[in-house]
N, C-alpha and C positions, 0 to 999 in steps of 0.2 A: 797208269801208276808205274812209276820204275822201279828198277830192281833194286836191291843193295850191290854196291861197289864189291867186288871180291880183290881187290890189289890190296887192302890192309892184312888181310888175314894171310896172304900167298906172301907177303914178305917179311911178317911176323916169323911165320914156318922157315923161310932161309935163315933168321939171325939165330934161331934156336937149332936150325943145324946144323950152325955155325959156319957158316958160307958167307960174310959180312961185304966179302967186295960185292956179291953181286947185289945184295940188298941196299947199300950203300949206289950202284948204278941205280938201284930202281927207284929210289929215293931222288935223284937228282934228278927223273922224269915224272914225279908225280903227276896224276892227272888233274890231283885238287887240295886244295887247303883242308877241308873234310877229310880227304882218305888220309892226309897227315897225321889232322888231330886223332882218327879212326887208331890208327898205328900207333904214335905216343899210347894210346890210351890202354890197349892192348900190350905194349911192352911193358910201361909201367906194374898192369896188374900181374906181370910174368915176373917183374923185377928184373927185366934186361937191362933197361935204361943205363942202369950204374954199373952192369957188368963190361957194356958196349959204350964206352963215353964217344965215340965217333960218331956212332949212330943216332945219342942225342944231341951232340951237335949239329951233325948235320939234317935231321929232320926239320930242329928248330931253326933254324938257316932258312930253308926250304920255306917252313912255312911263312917267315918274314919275304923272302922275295914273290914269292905267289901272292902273299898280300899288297906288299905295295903297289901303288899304279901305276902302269906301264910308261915308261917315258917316251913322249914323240920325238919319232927320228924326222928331222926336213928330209925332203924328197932330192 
């Protein structure tokens, strides 16, 4: 059984301390489409989302290039 992801809650905690560049970095490494939606989901019930419009940007950004499928590079 695996654990729960802790990277949505640890960067939730940076935007509400108001430290946005660096959650804004952790955001463009997410590990997964999950801890994104994890994060929206949590921001929204904070009501950041609209405080921090960068941050819903670029979550939603994120989660669209994670989702799409990879494109093959020729060797």
């Amino acid at each position: 059984m695996s654990r729960p992801s802790l990277w949505a809650p640890k960067v939730a905690s940076l935007i509400q301390g108001g430290n946005s560049a660096a959650a804004l970095a952790q955001i463009k490494v997410a590990p997964s489409v999950k801890d994104l939606q994890d994060l929206r989901k949590q921001l929204a019930q904070a009501q950041l989302l609209a405080k921090h419009p960068a941050i819903d940007q670029a979550t939603a950004d994120q989660i669209v290039a994670l989702s799409a499928p990879r494109l093959h590079r020729s060797p």
